[in-house]
Biopython code that builds the backbone (N, CA, C, O; Angstrom):
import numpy as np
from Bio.PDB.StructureBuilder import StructureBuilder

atoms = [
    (1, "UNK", "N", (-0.066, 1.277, -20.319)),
    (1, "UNK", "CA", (0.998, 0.613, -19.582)),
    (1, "UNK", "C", (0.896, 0.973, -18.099)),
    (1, "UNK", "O", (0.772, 2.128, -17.691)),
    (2, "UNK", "N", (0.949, 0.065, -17.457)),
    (2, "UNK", "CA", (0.580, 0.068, -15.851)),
    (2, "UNK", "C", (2.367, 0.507, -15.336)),
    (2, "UNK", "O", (3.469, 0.068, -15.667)),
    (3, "UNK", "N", (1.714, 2.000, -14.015)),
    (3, "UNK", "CA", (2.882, 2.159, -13.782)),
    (3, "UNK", "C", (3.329, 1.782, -11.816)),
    (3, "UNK", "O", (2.331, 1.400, -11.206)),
    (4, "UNK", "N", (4.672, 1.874, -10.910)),
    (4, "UNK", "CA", (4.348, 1.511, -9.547)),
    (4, "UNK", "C", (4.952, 2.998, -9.281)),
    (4, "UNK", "O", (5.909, 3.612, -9.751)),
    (5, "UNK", "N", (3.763, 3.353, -8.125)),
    (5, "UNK", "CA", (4.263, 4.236, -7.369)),
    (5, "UNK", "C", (4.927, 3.895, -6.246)),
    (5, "UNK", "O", (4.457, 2.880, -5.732)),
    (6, "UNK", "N", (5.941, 4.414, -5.612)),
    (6, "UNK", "CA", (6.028, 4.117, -4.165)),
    (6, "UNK", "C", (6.304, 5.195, -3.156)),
    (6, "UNK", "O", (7.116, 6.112, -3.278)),
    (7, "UNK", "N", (5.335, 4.895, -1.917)),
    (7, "UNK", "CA", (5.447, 5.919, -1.201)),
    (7, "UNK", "C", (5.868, 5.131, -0.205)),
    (7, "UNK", "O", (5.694, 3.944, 0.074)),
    (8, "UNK", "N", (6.757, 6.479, 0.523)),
    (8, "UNK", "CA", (7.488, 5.760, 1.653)),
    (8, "UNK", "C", (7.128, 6.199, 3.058)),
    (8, "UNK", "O", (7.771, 7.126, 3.549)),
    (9, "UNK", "N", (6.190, 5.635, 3.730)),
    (9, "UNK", "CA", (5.615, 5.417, 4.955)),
    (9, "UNK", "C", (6.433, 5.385, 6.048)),
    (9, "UNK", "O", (6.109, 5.918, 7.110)),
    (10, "UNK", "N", (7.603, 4.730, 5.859)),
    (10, "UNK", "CA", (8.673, 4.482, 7.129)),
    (10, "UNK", "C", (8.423, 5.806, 7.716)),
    (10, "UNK", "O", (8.165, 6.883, 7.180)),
    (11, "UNK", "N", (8.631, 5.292, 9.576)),
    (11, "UNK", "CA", (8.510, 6.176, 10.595)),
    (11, "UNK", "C", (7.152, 6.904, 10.644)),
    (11, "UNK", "O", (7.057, 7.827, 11.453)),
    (12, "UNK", "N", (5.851, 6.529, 9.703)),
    (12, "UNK", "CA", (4.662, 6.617, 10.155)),
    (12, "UNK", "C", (3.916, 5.489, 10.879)),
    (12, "UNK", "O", (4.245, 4.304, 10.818)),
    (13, "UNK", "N", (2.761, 6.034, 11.648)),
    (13, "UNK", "CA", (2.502, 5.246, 12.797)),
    (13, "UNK", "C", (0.750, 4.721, 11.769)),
    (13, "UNK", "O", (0.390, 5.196, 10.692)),
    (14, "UNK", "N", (-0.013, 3.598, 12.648)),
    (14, "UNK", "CA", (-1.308, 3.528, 11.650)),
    (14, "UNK", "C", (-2.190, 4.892, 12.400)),
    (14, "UNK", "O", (-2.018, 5.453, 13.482)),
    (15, "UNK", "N", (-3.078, 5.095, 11.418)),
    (15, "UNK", "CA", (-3.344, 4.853, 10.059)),
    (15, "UNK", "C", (-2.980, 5.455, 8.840)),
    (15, "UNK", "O", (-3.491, 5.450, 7.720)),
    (16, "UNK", "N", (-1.277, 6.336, 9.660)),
    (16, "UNK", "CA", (-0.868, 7.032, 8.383)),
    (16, "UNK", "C", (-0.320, 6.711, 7.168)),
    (16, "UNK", "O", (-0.365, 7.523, 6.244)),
    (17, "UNK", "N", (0.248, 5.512, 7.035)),
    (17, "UNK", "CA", (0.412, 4.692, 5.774)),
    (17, "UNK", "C", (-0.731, 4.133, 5.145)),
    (17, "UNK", "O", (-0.728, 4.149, 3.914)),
    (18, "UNK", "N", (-1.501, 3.745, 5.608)),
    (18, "UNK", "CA", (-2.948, 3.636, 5.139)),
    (18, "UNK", "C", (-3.399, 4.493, 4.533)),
    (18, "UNK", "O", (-3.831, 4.131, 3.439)),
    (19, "UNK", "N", (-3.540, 5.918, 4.842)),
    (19, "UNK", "CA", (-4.237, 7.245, 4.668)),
    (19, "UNK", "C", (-3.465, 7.491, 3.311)),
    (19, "UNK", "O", (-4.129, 7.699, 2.295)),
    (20, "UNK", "N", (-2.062, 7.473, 3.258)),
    (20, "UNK", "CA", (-1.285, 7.833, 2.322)),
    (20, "UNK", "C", (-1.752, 7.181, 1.265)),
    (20, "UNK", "O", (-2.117, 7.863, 0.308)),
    (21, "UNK", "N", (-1.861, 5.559, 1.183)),
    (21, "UNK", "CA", (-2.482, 4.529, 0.318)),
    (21, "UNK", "C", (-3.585, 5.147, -0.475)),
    (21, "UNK", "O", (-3.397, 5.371, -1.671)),
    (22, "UNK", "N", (-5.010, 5.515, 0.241)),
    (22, "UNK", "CA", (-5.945, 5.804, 0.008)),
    (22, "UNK", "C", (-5.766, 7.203, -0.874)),
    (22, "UNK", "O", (-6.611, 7.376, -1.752)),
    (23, "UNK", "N", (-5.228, 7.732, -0.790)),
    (23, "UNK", "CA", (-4.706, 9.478, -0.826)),
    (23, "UNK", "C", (-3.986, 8.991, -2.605)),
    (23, "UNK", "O", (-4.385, 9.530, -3.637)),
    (24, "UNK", "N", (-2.860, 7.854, -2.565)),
    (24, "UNK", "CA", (-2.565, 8.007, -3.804)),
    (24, "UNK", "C", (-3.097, 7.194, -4.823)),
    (24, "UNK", "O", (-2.478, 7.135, -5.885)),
    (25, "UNK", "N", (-4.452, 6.366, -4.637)),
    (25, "UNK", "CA", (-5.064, 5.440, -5.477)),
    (25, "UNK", "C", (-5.622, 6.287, -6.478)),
    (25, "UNK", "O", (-5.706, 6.115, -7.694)),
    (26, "UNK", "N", (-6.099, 7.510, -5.540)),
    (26, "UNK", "CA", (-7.073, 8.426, -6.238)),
    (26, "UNK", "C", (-6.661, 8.715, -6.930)),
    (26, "UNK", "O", (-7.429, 8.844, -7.884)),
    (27, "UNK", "N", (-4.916, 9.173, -7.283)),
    (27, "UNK", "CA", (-4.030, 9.688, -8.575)),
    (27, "UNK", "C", (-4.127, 8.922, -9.103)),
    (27, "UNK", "O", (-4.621, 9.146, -10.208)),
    (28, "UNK", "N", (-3.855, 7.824, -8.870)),
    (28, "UNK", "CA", (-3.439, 6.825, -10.586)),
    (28, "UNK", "C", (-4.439, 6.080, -11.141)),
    (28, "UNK", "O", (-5.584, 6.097, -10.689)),
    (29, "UNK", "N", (-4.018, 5.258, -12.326)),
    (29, "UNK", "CA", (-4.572, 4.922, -13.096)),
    (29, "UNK", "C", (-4.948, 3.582, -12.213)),
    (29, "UNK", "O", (-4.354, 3.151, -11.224)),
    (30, "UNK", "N", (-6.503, 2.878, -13.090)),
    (30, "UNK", "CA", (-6.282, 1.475, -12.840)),
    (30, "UNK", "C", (-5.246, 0.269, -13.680)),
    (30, "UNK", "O", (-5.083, 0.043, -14.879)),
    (31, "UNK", "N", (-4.955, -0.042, -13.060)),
    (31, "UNK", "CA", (-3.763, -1.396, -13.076)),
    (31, "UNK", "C", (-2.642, -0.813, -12.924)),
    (31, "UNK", "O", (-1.601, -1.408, -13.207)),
    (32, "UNK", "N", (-2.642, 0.660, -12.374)),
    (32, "UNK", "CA", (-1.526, 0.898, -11.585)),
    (32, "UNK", "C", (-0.878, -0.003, -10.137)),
    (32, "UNK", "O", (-1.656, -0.575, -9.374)),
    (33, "UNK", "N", (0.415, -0.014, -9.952)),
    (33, "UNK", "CA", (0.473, -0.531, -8.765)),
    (33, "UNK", "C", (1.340, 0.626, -7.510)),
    (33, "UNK", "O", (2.296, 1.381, -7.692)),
    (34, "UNK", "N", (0.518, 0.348, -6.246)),
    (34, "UNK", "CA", (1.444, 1.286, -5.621)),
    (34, "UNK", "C", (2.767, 0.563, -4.266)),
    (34, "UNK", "O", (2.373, -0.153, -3.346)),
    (35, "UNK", "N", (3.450, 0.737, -4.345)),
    (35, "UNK", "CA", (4.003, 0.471, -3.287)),
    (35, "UNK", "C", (4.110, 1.136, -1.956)),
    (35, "UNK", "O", (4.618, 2.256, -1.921)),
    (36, "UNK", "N", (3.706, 0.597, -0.900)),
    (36, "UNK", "CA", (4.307, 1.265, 0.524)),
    (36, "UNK", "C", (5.437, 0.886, 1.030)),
    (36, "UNK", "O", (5.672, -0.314, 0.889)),
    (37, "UNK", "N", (6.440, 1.682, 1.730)),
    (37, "UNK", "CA", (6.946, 1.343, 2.450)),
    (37, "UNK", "C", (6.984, 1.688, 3.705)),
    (37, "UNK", "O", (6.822, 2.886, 3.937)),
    (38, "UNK", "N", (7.220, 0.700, 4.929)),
    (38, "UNK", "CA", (6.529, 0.860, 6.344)),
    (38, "UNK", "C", (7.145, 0.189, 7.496)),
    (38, "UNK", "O", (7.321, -1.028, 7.547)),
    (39, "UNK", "N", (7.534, 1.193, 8.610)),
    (39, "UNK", "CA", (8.006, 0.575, 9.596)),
    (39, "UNK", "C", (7.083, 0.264, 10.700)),
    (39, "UNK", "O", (7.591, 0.064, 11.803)),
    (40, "UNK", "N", (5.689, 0.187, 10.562)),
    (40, "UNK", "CA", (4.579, 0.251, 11.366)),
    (40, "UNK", "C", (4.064, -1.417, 10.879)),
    (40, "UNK", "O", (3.543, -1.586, 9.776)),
    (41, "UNK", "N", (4.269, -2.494, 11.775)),
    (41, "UNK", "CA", (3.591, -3.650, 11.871)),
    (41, "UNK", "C", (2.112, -3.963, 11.506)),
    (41, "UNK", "O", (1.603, -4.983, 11.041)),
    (42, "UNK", "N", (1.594, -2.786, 11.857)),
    (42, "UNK", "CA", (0.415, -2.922, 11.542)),
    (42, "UNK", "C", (-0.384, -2.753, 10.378)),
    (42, "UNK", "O", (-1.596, -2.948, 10.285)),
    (43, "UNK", "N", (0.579, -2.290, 9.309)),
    (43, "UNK", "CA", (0.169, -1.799, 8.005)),
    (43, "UNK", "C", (-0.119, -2.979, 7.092)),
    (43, "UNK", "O", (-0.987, -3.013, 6.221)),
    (44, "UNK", "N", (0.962, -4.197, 7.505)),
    (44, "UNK", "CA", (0.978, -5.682, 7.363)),
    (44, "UNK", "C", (-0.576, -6.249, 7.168)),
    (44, "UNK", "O", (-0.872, -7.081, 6.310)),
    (45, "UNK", "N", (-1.347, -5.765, 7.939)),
    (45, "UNK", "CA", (-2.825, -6.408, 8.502)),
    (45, "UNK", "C", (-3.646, -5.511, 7.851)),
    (45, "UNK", "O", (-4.420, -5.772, 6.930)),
    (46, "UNK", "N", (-3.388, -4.158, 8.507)),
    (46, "UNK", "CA", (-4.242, -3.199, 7.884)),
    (46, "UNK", "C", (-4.575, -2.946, 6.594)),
    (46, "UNK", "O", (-5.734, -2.985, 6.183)),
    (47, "UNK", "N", (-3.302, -2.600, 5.705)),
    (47, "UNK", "CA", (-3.861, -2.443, 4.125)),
    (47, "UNK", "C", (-4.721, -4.110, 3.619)),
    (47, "UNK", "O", (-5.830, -3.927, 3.117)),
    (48, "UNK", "N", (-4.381, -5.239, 3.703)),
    (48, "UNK", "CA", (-4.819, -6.384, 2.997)),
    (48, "UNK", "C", (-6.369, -6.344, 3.676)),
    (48, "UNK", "O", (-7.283, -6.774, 2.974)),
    (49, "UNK", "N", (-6.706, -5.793, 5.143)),
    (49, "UNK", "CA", (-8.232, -5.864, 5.310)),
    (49, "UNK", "C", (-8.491, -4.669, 4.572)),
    (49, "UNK", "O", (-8.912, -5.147, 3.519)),
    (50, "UNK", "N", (-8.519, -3.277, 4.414)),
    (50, "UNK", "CA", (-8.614, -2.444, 3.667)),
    (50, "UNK", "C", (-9.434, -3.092, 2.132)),
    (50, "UNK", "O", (-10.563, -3.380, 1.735)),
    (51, "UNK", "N", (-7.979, -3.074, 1.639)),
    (51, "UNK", "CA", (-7.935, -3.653, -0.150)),
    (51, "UNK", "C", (-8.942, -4.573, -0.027)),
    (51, "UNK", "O", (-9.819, -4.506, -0.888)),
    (52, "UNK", "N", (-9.050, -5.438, 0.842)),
    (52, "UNK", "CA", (-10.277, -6.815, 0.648)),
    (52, "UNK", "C", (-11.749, -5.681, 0.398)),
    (52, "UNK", "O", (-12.444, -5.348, -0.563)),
    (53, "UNK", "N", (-11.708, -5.447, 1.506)),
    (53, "UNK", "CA", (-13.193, -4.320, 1.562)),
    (53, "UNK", "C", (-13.583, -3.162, 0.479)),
    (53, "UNK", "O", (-14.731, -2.720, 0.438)),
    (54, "UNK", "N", (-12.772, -2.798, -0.211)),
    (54, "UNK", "CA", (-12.709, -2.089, -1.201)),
    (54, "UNK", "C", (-12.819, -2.469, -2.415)),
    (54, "UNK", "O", (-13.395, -1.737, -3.220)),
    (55, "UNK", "N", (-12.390, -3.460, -2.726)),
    (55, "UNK", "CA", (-12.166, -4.127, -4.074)),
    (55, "UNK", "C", (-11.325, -3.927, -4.971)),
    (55, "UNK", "O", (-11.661, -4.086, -6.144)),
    (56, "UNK", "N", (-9.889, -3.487, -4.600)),
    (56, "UNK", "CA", (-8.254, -3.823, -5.123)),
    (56, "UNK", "C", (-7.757, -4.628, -4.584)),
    (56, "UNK", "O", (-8.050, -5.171, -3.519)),
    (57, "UNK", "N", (-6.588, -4.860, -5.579)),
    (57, "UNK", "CA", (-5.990, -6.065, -5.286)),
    (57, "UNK", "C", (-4.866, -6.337, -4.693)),
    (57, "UNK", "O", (-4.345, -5.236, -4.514)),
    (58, "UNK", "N", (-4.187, -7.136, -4.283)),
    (58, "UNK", "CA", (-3.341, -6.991, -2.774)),
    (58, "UNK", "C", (-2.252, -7.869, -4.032)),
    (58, "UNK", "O", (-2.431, -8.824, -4.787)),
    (59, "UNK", "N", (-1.193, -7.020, -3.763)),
    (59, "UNK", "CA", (0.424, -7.902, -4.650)),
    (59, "UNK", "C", (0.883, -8.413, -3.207)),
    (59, "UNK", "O", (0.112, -8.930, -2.400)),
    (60, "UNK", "N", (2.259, -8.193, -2.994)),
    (60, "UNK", "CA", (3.117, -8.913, -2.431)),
    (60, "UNK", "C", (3.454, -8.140, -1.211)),
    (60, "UNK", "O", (3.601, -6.933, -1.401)),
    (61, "UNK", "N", (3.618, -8.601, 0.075)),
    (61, "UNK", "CA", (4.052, -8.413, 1.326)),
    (61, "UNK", "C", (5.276, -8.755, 1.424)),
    (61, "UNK", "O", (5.398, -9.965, 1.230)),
    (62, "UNK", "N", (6.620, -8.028, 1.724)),
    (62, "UNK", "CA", (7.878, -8.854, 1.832)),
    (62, "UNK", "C", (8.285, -7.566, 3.174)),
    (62, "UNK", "O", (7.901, -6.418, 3.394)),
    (63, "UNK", "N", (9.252, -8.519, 3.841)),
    (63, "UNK", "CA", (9.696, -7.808, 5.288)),
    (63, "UNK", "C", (11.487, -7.807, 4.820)),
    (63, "UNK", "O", (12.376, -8.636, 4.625)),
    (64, "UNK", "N", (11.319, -6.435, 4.802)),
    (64, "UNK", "CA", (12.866, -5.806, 4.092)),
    (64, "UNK", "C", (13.682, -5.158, 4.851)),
    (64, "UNK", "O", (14.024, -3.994, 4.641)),
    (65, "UNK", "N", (14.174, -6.067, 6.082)),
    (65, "UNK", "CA", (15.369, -5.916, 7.219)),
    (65, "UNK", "C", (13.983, -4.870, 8.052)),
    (65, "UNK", "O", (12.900, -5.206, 8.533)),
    (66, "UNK", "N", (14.610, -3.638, 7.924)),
    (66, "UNK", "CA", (13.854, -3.009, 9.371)),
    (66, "UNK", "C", (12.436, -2.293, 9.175)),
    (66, "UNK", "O", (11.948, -1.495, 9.975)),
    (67, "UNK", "N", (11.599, -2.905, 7.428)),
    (67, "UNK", "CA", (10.502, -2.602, 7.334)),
    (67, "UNK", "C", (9.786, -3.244, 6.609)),
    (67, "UNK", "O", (10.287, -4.354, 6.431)),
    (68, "UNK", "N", (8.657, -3.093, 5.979)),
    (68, "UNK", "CA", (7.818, -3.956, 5.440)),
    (68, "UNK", "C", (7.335, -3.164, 3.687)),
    (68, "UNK", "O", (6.721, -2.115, 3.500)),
    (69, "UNK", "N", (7.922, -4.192, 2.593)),
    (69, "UNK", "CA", (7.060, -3.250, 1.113)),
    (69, "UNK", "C", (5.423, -3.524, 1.109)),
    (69, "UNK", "O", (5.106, -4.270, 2.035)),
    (70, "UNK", "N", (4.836, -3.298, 0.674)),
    (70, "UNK", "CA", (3.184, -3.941, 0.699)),
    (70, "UNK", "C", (2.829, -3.259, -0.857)),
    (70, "UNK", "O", (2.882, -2.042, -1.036)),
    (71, "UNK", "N", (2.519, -4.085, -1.780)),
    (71, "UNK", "CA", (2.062, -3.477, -3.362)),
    (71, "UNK", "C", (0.959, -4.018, -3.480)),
    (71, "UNK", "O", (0.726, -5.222, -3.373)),
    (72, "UNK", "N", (-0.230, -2.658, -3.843)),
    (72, "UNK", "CA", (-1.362, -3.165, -3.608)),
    (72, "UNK", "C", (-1.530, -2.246, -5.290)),
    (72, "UNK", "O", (-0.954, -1.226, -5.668)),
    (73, "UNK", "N", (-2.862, -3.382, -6.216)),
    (73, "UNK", "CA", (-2.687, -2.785, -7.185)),
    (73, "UNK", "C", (-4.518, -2.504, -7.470)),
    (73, "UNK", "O", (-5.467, -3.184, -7.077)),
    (74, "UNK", "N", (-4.504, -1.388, -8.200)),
    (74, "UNK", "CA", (-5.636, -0.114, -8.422)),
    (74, "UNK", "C", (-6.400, -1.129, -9.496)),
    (74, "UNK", "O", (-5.880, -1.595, -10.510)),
    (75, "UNK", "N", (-8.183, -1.432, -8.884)),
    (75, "UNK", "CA", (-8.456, -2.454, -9.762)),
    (75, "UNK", "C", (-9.740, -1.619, -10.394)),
    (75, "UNK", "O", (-10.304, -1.925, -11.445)),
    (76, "UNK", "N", (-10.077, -0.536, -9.567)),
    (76, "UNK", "CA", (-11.693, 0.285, -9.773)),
    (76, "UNK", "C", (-11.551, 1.623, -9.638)),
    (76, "UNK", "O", (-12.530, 2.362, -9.742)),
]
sb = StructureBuilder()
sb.init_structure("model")
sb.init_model(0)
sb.init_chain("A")
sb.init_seg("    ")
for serial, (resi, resn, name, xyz) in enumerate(atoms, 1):
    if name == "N":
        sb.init_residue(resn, " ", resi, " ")
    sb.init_atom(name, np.array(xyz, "f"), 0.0, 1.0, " ", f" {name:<3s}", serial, name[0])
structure = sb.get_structure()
């Protein structure tokens, strides 16, 4: 059973929500999903080029008043 982590990024700058990303893929399982959360604009851009280059898979981007969720899910 696939589980979501979420780590909460708010008030980190890039590439520290990124770093965090990378940091908790390594824990979980595949078809885990993780969530970020992020007040850094750039994480928007950054994780989906990331995940492309890597080969996981990119869930859903939603902008949640004064930050951004990003669920990217563990494919390898």
């Amino acid at each position: 059973m696939s589980e979501r982590k979420t780590i909460d990024a708010r008030g980190s700058f890039c590439p520290g929500p990124l770093m965090e990303l990378i940091a908790a893929l390594k824990l979980v399982q595949i078809g885990d999903e993780i969530e970020i959360l992020s007040t850094d604009k750039g994480t928007v851009n950054d994780v989906p080029e990331w995940v492309a280059k890597v080969g996981h898979e990119m869930g859903e981007i939603t902008e949640k008043g004064d930050h951004w969720s990003v669920v990217v899910k563990k494919a390898k």
